[in-house]
N, CA, C and O atoms as CSV, one atom per row, in Angstrom:
chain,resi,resn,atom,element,x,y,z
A,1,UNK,N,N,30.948,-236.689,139.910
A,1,UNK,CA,C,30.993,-235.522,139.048
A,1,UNK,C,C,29.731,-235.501,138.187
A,1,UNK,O,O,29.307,-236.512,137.627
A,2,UNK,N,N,29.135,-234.268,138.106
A,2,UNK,CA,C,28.443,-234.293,137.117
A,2,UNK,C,C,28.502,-234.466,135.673
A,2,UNK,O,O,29.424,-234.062,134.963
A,3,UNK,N,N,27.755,-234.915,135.391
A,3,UNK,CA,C,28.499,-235.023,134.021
A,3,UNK,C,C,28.031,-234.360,132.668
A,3,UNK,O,O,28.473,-234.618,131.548
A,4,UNK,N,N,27.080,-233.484,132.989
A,4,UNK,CA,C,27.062,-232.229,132.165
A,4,UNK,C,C,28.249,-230.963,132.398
A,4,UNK,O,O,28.738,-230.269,131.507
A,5,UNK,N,N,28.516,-230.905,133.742
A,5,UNK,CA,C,29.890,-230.469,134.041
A,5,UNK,C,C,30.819,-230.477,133.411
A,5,UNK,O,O,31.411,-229.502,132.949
A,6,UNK,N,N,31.231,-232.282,133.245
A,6,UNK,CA,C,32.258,-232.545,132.280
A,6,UNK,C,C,32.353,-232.646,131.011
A,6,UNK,O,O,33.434,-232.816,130.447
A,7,UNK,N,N,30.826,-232.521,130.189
A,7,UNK,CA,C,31.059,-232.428,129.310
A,7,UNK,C,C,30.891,-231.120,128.124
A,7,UNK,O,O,31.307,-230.961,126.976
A,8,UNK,N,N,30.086,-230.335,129.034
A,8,UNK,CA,C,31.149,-228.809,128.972
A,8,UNK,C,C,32.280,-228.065,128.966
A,8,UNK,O,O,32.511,-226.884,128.706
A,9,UNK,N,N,32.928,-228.968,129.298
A,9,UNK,CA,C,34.498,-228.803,130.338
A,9,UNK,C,C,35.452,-229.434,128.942
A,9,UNK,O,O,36.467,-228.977,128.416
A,10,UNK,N,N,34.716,-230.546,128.658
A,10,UNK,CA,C,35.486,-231.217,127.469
A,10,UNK,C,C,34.918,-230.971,126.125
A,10,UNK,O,O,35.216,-231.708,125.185
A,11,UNK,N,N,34.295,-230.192,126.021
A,11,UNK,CA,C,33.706,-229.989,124.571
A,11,UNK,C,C,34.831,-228.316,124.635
A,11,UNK,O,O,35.690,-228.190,123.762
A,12,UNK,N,N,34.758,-227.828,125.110
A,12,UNK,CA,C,35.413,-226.680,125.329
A,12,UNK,C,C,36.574,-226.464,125.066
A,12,UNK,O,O,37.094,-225.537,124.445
A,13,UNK,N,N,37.259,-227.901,125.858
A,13,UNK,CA,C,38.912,-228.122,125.580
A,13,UNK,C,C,39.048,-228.232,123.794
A,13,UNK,O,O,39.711,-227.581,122.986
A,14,UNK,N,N,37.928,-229.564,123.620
A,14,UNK,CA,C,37.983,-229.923,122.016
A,14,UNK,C,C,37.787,-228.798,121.434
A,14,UNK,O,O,38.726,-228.726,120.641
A,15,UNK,N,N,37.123,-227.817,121.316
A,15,UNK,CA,C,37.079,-226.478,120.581
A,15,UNK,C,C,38.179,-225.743,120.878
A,15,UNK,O,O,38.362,-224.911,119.990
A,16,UNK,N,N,38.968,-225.688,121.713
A,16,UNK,CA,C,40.573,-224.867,121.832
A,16,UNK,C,C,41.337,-225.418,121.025
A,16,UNK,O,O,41.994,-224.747,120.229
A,17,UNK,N,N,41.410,-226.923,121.079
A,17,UNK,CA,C,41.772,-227.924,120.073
A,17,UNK,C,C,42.251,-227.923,118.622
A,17,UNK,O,O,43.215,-227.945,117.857
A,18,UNK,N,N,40.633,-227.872,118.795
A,18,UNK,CA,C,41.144,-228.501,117.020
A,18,UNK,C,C,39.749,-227.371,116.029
A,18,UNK,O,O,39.556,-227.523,114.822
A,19,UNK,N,N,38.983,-226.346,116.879
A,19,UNK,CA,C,38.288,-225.044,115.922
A,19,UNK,C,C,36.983,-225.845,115.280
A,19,UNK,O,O,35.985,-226.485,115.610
A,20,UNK,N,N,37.775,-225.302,114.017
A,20,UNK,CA,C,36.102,-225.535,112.962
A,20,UNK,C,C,36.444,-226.511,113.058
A,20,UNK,O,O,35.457,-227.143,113.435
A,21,UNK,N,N,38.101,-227.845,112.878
A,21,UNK,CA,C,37.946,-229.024,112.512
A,21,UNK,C,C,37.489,-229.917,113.057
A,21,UNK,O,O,37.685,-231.013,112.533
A,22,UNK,N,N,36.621,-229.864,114.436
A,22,UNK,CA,C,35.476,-230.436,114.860
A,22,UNK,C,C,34.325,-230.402,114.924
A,22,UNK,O,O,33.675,-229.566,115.552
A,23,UNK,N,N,33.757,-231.609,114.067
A,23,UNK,CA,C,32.325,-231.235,113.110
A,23,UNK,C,C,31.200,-231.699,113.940
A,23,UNK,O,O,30.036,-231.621,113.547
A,24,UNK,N,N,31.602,-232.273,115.307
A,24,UNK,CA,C,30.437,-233.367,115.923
A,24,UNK,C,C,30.715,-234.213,117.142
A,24,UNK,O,O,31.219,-235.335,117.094
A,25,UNK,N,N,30.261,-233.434,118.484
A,25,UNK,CA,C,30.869,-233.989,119.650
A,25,UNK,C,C,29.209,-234.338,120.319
A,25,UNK,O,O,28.284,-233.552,120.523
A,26,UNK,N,N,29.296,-235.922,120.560
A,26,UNK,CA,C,27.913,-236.379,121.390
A,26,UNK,C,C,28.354,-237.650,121.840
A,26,UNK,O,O,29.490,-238.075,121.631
A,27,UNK,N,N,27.258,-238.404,122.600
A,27,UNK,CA,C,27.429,-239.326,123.531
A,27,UNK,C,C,26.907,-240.516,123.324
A,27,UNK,O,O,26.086,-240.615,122.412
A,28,UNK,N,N,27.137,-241.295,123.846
A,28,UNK,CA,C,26.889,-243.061,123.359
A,28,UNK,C,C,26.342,-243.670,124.258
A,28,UNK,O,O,26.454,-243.059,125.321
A,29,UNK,N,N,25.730,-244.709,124.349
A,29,UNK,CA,C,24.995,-245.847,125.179
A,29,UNK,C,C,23.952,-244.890,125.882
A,29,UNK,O,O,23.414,-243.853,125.494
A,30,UNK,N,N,23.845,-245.763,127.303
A,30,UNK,CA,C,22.574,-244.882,128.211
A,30,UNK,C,C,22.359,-243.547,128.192
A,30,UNK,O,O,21.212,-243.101,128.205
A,31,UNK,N,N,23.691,-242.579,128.152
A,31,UNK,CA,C,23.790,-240.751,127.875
A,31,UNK,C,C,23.203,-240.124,126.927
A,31,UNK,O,O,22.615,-239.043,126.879
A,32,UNK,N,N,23.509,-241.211,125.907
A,32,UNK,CA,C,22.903,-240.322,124.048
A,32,UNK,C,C,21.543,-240.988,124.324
A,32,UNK,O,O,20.611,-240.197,124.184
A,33,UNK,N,N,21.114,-242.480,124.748
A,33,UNK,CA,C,19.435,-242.348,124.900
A,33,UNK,C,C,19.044,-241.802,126.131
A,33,UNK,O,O,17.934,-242.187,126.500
A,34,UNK,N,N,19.607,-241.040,126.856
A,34,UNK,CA,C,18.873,-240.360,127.778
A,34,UNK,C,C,18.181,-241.019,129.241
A,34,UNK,O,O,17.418,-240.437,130.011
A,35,UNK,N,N,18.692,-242.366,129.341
A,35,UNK,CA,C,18.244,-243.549,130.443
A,35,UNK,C,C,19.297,-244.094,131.059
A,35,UNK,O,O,19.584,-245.232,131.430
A,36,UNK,N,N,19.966,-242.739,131.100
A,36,UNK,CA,C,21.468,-243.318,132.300
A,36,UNK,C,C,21.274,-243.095,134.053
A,36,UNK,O,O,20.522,-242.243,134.527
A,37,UNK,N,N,22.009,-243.926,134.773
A,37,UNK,CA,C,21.563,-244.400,135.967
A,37,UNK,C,C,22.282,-244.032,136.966
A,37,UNK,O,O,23.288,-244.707,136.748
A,38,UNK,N,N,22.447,-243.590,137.682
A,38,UNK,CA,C,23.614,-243.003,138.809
A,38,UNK,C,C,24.757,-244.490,138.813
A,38,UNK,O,O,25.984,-244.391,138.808
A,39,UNK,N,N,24.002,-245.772,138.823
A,39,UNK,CA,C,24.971,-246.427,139.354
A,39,UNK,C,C,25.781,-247.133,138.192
A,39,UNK,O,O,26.625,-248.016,138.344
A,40,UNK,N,N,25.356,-246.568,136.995
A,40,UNK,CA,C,26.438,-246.238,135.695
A,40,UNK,C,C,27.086,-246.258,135.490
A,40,UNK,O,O,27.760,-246.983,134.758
A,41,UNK,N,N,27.368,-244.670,136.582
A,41,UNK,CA,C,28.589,-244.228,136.069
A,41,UNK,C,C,30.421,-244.951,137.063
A,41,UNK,O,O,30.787,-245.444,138.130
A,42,UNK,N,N,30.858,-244.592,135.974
A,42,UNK,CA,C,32.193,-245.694,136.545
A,42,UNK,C,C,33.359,-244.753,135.858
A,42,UNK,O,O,33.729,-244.726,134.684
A,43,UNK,N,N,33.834,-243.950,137.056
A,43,UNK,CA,C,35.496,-243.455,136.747
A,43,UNK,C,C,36.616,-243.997,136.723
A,43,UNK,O,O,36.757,-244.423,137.869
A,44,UNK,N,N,37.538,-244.262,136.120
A,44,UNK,CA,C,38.802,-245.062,135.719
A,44,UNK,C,C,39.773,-244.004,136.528
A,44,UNK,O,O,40.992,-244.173,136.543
């Protein structure tokens, strides 16, 4: 999956959610610095 896909997909849901009361949706490790690797990624 892509994962700008999904995280369109889930920022979207969170805004049906919960509105203004979400002040700040971003990403962590390799994604938020921008040096993530195909073989990364790992679905549960």
């Amino acid at each position: 999956m892509d994962i700008s896909i999904f995280m369109e997909s889930f920022k979207d849901n969170l805004l049906h959610l919960f509105g203004d009361n979400l002040l700040f949706l971003g990403l962590q490790g390799s994604y938020g610095r921008g040096r993530q690797r195909r073989q990364a990624i790992s679905i549960l």
